[in-house]
C-alpha positions as CSV (number, residue, x, y, z in Angstrom):
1,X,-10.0,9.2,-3.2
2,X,-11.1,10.6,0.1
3,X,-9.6,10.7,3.9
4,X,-12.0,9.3,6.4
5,X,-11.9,10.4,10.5
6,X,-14.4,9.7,13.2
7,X,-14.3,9.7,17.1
8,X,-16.4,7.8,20.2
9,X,-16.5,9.4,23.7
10,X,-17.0,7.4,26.4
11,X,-18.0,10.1,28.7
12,X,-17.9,13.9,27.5
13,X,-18.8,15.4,24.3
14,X,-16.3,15.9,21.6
15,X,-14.9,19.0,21.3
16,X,-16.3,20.4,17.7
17,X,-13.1,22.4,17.1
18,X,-10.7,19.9,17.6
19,X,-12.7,17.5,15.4
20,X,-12.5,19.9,12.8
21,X,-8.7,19.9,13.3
22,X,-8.4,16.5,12.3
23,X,-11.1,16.7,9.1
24,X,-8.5,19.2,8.1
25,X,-5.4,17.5,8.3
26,X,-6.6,14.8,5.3
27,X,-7.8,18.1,3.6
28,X,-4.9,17.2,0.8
29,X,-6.5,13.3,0.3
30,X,-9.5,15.1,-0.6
31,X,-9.7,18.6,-1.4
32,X,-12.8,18.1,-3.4
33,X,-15.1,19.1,0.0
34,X,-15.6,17.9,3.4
35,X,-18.2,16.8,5.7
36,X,-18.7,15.9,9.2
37,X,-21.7,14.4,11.2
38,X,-22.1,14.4,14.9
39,X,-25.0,12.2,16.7
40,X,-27.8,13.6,18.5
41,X,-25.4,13.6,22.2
42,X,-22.3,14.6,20.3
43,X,-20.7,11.5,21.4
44,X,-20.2,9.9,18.1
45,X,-18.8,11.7,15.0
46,X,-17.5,10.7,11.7
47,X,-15.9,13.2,8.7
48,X,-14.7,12.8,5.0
49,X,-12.4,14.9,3.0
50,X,-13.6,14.2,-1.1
51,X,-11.5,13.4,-3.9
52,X,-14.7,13.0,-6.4
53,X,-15.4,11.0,-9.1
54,X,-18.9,9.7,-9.1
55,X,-21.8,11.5,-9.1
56,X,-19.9,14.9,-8.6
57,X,-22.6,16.6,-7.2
58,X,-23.4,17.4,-3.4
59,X,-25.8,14.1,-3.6
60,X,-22.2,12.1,-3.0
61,X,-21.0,14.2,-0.3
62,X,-20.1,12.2,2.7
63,X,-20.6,11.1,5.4
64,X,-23.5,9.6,4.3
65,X,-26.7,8.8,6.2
66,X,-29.0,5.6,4.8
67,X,-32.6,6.8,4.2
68,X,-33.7,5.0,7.3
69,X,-31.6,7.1,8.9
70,X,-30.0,3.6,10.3
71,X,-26.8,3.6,8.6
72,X,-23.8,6.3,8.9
73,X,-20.7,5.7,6.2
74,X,-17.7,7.6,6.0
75,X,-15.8,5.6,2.5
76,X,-12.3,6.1,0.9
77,X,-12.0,4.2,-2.0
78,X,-13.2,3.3,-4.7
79,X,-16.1,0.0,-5.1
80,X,-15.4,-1.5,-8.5
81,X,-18.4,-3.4,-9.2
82,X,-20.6,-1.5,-7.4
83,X,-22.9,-0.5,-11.1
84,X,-23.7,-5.0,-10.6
85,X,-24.4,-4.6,-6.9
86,X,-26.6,-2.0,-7.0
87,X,-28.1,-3.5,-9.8
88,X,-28.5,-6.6,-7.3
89,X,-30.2,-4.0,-4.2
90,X,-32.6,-2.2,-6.3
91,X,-35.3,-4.5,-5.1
92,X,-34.5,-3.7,-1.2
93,X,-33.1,-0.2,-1.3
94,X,-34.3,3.0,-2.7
95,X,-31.5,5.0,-4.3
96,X,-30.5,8.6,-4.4
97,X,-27.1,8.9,-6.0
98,X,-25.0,7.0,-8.4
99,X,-22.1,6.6,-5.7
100,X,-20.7,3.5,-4.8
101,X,-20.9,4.8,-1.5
102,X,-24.8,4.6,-0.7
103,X,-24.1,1.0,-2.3
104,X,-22.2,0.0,0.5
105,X,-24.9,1.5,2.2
106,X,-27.6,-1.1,0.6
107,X,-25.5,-3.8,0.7
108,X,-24.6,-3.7,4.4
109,X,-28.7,-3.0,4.9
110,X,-29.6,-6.4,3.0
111,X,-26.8,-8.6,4.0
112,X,-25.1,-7.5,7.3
113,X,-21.3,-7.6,7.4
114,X,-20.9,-10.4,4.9
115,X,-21.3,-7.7,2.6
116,X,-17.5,-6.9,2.5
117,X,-16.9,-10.5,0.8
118,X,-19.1,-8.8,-2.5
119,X,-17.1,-6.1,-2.9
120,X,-14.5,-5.7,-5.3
121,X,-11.6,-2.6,-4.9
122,X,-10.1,-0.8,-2.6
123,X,-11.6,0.2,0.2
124,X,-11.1,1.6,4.0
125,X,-15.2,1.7,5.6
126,X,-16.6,3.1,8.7
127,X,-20.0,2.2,9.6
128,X,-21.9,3.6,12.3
129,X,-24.8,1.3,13.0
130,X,-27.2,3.4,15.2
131,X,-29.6,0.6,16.0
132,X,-27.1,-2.1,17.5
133,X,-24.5,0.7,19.1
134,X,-21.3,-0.5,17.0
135,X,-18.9,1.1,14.5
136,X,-17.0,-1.4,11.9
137,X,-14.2,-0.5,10.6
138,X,-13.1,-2.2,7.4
139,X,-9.9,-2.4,5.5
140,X,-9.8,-3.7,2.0
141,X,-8.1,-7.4,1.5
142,X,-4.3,-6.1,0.4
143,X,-4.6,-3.1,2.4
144,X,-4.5,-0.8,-1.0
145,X,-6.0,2.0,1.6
146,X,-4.9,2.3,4.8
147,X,-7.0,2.7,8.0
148,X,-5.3,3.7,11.9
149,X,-7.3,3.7,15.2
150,X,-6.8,4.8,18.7
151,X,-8.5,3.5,21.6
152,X,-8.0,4.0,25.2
153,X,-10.9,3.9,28.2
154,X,-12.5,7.4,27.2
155,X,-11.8,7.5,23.5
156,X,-12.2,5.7,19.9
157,X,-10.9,7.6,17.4
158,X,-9.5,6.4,13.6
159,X,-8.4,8.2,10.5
160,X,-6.8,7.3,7.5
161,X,-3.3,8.8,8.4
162,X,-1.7,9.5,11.3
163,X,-1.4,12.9,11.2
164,X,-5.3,12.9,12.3
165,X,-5.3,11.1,14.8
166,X,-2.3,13.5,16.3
167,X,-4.4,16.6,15.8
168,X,-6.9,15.4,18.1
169,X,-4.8,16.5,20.4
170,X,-5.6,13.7,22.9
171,X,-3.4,11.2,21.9
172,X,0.1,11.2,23.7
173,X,3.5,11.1,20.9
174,X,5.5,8.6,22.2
175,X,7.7,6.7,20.2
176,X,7.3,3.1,20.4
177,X,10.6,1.3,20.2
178,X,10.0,-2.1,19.5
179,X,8.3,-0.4,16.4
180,X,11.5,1.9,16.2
181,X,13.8,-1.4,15.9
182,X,11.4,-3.2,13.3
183,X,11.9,0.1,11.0
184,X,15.5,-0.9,10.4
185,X,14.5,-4.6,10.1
186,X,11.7,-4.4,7.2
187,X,12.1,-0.8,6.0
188,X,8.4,0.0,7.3
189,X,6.4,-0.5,10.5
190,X,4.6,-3.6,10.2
191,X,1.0,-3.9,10.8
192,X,-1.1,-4.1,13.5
193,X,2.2,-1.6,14.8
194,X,2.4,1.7,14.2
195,X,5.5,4.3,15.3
196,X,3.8,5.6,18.3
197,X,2.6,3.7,21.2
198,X,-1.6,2.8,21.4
199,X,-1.9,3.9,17.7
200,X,-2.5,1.2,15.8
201,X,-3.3,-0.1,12.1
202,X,-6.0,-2.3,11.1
203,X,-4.3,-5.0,9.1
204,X,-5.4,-5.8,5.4
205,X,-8.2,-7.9,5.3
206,X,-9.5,-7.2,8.2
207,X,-12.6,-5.9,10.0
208,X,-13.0,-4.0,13.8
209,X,-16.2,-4.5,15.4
210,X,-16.4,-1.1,18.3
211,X,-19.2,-1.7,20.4
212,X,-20.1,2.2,21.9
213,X,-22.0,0.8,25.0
214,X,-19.3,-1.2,26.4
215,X,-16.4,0.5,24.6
216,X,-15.0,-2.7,23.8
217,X,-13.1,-3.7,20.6
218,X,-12.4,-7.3,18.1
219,X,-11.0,-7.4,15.5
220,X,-10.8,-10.3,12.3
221,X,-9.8,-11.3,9.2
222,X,-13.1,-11.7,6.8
223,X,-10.5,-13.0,3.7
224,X,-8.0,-15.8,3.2
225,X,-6.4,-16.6,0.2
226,X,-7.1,-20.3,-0.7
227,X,-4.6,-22.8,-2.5
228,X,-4.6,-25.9,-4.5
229,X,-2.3,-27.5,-7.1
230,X,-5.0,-27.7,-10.3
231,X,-4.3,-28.0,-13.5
232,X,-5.6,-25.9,-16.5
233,X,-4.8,-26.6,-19.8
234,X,-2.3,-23.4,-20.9
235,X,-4.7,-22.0,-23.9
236,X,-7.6,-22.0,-21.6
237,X,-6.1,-20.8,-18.7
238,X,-4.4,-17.7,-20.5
239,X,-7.9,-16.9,-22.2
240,X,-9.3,-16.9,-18.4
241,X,-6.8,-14.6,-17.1
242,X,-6.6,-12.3,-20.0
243,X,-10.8,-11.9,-19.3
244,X,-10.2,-11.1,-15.7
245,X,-7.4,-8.4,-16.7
246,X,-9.6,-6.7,-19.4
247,X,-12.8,-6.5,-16.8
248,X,-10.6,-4.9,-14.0
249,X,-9.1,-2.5,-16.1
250,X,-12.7,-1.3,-17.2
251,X,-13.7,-1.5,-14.4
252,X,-11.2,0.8,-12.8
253,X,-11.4,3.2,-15.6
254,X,-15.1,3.5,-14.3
255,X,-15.3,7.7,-13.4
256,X,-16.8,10.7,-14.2
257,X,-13.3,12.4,-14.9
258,X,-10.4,11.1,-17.2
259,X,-8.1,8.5,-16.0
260,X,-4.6,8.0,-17.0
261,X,-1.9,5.9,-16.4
262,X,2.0,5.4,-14.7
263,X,3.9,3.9,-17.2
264,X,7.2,2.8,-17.2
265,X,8.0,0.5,-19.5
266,X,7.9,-3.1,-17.8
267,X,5.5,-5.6,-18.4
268,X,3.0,-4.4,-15.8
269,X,2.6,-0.9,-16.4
270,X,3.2,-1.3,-20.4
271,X,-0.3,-4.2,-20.1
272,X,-1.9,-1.8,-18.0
273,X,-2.1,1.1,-21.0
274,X,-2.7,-1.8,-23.6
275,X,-6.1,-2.8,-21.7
276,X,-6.8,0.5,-21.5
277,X,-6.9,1.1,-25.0
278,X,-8.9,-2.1,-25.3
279,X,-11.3,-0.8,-22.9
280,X,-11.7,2.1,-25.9
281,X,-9.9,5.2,-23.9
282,X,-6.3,6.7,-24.6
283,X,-5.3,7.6,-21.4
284,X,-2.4,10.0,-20.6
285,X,0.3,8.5,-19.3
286,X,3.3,9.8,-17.0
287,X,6.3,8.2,-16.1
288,X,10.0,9.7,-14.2
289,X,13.2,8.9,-15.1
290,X,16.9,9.2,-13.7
291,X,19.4,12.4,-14.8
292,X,22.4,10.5,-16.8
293,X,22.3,6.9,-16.2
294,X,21.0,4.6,-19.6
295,X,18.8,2.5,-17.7
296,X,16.5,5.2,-16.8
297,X,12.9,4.2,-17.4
298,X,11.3,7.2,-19.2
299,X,13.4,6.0,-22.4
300,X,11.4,2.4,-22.1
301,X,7.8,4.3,-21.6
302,X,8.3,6.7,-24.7
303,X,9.3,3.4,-26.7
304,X,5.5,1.7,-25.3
305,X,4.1,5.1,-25.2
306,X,4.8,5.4,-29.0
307,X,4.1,1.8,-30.0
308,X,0.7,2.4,-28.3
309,X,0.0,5.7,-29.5
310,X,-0.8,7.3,-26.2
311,X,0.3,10.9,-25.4
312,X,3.0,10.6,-22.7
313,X,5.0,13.0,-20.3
314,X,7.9,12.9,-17.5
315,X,10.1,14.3,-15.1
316,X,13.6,13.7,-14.4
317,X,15.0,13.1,-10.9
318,X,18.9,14.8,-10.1
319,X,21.0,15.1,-7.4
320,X,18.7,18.3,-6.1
321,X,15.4,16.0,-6.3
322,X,16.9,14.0,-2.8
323,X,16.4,17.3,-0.9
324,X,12.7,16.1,-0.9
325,X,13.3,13.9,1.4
326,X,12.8,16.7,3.9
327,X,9.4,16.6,3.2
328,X,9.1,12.8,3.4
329,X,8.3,12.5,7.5
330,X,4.7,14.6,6.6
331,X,4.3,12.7,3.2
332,X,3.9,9.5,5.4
333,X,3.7,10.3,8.8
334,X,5.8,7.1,9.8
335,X,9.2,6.6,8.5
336,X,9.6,4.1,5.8
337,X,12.4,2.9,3.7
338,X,11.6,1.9,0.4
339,X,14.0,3.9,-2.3
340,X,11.6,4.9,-4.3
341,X,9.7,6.8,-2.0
342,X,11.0,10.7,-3.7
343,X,10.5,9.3,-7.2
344,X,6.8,8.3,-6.7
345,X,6.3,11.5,-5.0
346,X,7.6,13.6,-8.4
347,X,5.6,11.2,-11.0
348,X,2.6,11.7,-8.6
349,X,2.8,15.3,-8.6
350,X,3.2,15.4,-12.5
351,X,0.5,13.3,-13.2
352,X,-2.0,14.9,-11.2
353,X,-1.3,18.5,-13.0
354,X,-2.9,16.6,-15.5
355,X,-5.4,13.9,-14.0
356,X,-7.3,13.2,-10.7
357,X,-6.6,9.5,-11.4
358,X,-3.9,7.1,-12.7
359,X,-4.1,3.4,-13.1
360,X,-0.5,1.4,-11.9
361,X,0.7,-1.9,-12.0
362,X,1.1,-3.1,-8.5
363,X,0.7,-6.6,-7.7
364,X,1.9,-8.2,-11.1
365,X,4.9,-9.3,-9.8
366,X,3.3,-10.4,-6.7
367,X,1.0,-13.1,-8.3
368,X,2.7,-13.6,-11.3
369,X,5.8,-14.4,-9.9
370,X,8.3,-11.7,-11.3
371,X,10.6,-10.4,-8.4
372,X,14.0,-11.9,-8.8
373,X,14.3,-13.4,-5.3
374,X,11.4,-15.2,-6.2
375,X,13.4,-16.6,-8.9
376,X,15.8,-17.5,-7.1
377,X,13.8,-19.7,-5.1
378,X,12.3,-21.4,-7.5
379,X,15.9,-22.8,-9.1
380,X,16.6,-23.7,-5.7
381,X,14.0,-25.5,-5.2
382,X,13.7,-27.3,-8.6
383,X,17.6,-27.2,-10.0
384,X,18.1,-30.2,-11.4
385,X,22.3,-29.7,-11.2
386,X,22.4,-32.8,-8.1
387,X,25.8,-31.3,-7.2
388,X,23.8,-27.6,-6.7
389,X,21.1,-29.2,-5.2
390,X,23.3,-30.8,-2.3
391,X,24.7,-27.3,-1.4
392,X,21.8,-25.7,-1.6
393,X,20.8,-28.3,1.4
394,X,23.7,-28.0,2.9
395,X,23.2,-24.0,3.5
396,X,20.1,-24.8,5.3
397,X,18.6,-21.7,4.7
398,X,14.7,-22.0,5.6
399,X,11.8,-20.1,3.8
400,X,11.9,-16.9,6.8
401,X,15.5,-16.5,7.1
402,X,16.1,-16.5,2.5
403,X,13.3,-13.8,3.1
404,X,14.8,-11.8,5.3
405,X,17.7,-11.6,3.4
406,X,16.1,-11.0,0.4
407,X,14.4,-7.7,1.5
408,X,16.6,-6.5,4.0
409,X,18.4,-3.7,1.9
410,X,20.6,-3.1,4.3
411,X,20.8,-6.2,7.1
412,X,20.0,-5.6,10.9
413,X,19.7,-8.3,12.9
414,X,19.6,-8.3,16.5
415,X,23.1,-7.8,17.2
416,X,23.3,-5.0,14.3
417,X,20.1,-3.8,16.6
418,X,22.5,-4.0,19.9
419,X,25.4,-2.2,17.5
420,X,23.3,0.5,16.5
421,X,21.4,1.6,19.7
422,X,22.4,2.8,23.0
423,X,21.9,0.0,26.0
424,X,19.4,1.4,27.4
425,X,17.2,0.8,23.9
426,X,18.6,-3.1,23.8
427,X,15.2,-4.0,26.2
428,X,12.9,-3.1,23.2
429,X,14.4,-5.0,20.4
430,X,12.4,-8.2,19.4
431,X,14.1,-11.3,20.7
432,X,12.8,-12.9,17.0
433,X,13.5,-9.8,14.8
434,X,11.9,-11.6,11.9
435,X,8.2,-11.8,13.8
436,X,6.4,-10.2,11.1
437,X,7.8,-12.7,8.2
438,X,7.0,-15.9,10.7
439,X,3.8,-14.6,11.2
440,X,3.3,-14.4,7.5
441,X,5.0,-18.0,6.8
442,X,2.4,-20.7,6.1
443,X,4.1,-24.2,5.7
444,X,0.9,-25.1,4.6
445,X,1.8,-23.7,0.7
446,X,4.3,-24.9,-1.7
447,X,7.5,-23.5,-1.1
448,X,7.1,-20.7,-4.0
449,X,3.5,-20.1,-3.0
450,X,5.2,-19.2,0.5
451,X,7.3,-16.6,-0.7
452,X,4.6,-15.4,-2.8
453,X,2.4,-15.1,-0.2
454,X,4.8,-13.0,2.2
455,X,5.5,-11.0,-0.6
456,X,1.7,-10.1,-0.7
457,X,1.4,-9.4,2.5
458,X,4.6,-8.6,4.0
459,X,6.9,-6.4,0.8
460,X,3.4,-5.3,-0.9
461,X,1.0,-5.0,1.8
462,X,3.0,-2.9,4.1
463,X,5.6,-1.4,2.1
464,X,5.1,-1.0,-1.9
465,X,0.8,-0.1,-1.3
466,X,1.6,2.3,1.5
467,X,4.5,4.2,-0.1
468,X,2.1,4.7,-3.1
469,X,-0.8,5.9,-1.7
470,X,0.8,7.9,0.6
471,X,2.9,9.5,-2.4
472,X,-0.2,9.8,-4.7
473,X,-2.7,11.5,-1.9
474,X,0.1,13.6,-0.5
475,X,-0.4,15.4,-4.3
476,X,-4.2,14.9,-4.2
477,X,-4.2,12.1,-6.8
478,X,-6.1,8.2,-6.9
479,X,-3.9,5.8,-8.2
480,X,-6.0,2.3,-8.8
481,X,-4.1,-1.1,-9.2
482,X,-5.9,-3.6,-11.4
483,X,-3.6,-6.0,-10.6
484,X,-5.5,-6.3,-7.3
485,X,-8.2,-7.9,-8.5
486,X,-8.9,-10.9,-5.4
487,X,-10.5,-12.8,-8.7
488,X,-7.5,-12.9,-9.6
489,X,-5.2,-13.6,-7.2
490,X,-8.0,-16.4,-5.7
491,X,-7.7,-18.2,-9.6
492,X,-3.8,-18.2,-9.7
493,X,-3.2,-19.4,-5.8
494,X,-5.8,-22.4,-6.8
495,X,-3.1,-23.4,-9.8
496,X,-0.4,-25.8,-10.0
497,X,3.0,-23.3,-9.3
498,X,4.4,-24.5,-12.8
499,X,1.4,-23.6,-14.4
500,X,2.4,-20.1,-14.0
501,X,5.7,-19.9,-13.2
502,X,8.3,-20.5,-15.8
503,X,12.0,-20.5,-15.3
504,X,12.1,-19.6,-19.1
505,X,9.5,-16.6,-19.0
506,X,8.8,-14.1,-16.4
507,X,5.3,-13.5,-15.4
508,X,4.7,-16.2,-18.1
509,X,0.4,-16.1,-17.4
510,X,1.0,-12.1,-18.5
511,X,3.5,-12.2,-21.3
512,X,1.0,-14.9,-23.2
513,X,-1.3,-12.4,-23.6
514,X,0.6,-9.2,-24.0
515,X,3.8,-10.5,-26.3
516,X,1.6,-9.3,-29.4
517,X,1.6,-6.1,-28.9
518,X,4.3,-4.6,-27.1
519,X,7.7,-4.0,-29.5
520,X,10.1,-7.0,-29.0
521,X,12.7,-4.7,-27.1
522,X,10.2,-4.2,-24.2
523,X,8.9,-7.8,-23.9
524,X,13.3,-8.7,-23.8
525,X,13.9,-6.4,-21.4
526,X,14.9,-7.6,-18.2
527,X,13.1,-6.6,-14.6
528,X,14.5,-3.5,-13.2
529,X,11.9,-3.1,-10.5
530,X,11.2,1.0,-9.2
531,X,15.1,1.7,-8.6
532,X,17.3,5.0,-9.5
533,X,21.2,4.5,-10.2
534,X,23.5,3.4,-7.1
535,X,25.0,6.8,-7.0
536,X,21.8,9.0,-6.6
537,X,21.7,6.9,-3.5
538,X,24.8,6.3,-2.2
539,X,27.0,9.5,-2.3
540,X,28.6,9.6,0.9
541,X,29.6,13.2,0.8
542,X,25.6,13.2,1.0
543,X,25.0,11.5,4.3
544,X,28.1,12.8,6.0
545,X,26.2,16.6,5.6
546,X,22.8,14.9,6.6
547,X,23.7,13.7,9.0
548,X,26.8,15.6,10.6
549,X,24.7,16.8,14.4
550,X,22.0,13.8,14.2
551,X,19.3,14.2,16.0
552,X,19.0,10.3,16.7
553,X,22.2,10.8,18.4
554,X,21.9,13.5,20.6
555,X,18.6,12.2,22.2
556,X,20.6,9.2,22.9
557,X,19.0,6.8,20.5
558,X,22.0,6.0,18.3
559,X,25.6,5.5,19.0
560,X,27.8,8.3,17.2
561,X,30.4,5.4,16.9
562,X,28.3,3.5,14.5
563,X,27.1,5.9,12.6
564,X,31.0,7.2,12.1
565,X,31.8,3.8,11.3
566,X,29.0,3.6,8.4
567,X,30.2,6.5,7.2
568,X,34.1,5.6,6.8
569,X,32.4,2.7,3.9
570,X,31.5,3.6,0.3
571,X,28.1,1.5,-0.3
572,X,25.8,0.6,2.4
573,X,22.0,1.2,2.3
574,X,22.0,1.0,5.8
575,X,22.7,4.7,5.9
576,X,19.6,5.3,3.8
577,X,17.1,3.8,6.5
578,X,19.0,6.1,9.5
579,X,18.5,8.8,7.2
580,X,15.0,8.4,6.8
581,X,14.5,7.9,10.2
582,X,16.8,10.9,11.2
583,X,14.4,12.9,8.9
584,X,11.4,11.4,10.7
585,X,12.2,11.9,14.2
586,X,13.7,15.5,13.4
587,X,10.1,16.5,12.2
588,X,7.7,14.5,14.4
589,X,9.8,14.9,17.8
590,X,12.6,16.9,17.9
């Protein structure tokens, strides 16, 4: 994995030194080498930090120039199928290294932007394209790697965290608070927002055209995930999906260095390590579990650990392992919410004393259907208990608003908004707090297939993908997702919902072809989703010491009477998002 930066002056030259600044700050996202280019008016530059894993030699360093001379990439990710494509360009390009970064460079040569629709990974792109004048920038389809930009009259500049873009030192730090108030309403920034104002991030799926003539600037979405209601019959259609698992994961174990594995005993991690082995390779695996509490998943992986004969090691979170959270504002430079944000951090750090690379299990539960809300839903939707049915109509409660609900962890609405801040903060708060899951709504899909879809881009593609690569590269280690293979999702989204979902079997599609050989206790074990015990969370001795002189307060941000008020209760996670954000702002501003 790598960390990509360039600028675009409008006017003056950039300013070398400064440039160098902000190569430096993604030095942990590669530490492998760097590289920078500047044009021939030193009004265009691009650099690269390297995490390497094909062709380790200085062949693959990056940026890298196309042998016309054309073409300048700056990559971070990793092009799964790019052995097929370049395979496909042999014919029309002439190639110097076995990276799947002079593919890109091919494919973009032979068939313009439409190239991005034959790629399959993860991917964040710059292209400098020296003959037309104009920089894309291109962001994988679930935003697996994340991509920022800045652009104001005089300068274009993007990186893949924030923290680069800040040590330009021409962009201003001002908080945006409209971004501020959506924090407490998702748990994240949402996307095309970022914290700060005129700092912005490039949405999944989609591509930014720069033009460096006119300094000018579009942006759209080159992916859309499709839907039908087909039937398959259930033999066949397992067979299919169990082919596209056992291609991604060999795919993704594609590297000139070992790969391993997260594992933590659920379905998704557990099938993960079993394709693995099928692929031929016994990866190490690494998994993190909770000090005294029995549902602690490092029990679960040492059962599938065992069962699979695959070496396997962990580390155990305690009451001390929260003071990382003081580290958390420069893990990922914008305050987000998810509770699983320290132990990702820990299992990351453990597994890359061992490995540069891990495979995970993201996006299972997405396209499977396995989260318990959506669930939920589903017997909603389909209970045939009449009496059940007629108050489930009778609450009324529409696709947006069960979703809000659903992944609030910790509600605020706009009058817990008007609660929380001071009055002169009430302008900034969204009149529709729930923007970003409207956006995301399309009435168009099934009523599952709805909440499916926000879930892939609202809970995965914003919150779950971003807390784990910013974890993972904060330690200087790839973690790859097979789940997130667009084959994939594109075959299950054309299915009838009930092909795949069963009220009877979660992640039915993915049980079928894994219930052979995972022990029993595993496959009846119910979803537990990336959590720690209530009480390593909610100790309110804890937050009162936190947050005793909060910053938030004495810059006039937060009332003192609310947060007292929060305080005075045993259990709310709303306390865990002011925390996060009190650790944010006291780093970043204060």
């Amino acid at each position: 994995m790598c960390g990509i930066i360039g600028q675009v002056n409008r006017k003056i030259e950039i300013n070398t030194n400064s440039f160098e600044k902000m190569v430096l700050a993604l030095q942990h996202r590669g530490p492998d080498g760097s590289g920078t280019y500047f044009d021939e008016n030193n009004q265009v530059a691009f650099g690269h930090t390297r995490l390497s894993f094909l062709d380790l030699s200085d062949a693959g360093k990056q940026p890298m120039i196309s042998s016309n001379d054309q073409i300048v990439v700056t990559f971070n990710g990793e092009i799964y199928n790019y052995v097929e494509l370049k395979n496909q360009l042999l014919d029309s390009y002439t190639f110097k290294t076995n990276t799947d970064t002079e593919v890109i460079i091919a494919a973009y040569l032979k068939w313009g932007l439409d190239f991005v629709k034959e790629l399959k990974g993860m991917f964040a792109i710059a292209i400098y394209d020296k003959k037309i004048n104009k920089v894309f920038l291109i962001r994988d389809r679930f935003g697996i790697k994340p991509l920022y930009y800045f652009i104001n009259e005089n300068y274009f500049i993007f990186a893949s965290e924030l923290k680069a873009i800040l040590a330009s030192g021409i962009v201003k730090k001002e908080i945006d608070y409209s971004s501020f108030s959506d924090y407490f309403v998702y748990r994240y920034i949402p996307s095309p927002k970022t914290i700060w104002k005129n700092i912005y991030k490039i949405p999944p799926a989609n591509l930014l055209t720069f033009d460096v003539g006119s300094f000018s600037h579009s942006l759209f979405e080159y992916w859309e995930l499709k839907s039908k209601n087909e039937q398959v019959k259930s033999d066949l259609l397992i067979d299919e999906v169990n082919e596209i698992l056992q291609l991604s994961v060999s795919e993704h174990t594609r590297a000139d260095v070992p790969i391993g594995s997260f594992i933590s005993g659920g379905y998704d991690s557990s099938a993960i390590v079993h394709y693995i082995k099928r692929s031929g390779i016994n990866p190490e695996t690494f998994s993190i579990g909770f000090k005294n509490w029995e549902k602690s998943e490092h029990q679960f992986a040492e059962i599938v650990a065992k069962h699979l004969n695959v070496p396997n090691k962990y580390v155990i979170a305690d009451e001390s392992s929260l003071d990382l959270v003081n580290i958390m504002p420069v893990v990922y430079d914008e305050p987000i919410a998810d509770i699983s944000i320290v132990p990702t951090y820990m299992v990351s750090k453990l597994a890359k004393q061992n490995v540069k690379a891990v495979l995970s299990g993201e996006g299972a539960d997405e396209i499977f259907g396995g989260y318990t809300w959506q669930h939920q839903y589903f017997e909603e939707i389909y209970n045939k208990d009449w009496l059940r049915k007629i108050k489930s109509l009778f609450k009324k409660r529409g696709t947006v608003n069960y979703y809000a609900h659903a992944m609030s962890m910790g509600w605020f609405d706009k009058n817990e908004l008007e609660h929380m801040l001071t009055p002169a903060l009430h302008q900034y708060i969204p009149s529709d707090v729930h923007w970003f899951y409207r956006k995301h709504y399309n009435n168009k899909l099934t009523r599952l297939k709805s909440i499916q879809y926000l879930d892939m881009k609202c809970f995965m593609g914003e919150l779950v993908l971003t807390k784990i690569d910013r974890a993972s590269m904060a330690n200087s280690l790839e973690v790859r997702v097979p789940f997130l293979d667009h084959k994939l999702f594109e075959k299950v989204f054309l299915l009838d919902e009930k092909q795949y979902f069963k009220q009877h079997q979660t992640k039915f599609l993915l049980y079928e072809n894994i219930k052979k050989f995972l022990p029993q206790s595993i496959l009846d074990r119910k979803k537990q989703g990336f959590v720690g015990p209530d009480n390593y969370y909610m100790n309110i001795e804890y937050y009162k010491k936190e947050l005793a002189h909060s910053n938030l307060v004495k810059h006039n941000i937060i009332n003192q009477s609310y947060l007292d008020n929060l305080l005075k209760q045993d259990y709310n996670w709303k306390l865990w998002k002011i925390l996060i954000m009190e650790k944010w702002f006291s780093h970043w501003v204060d």
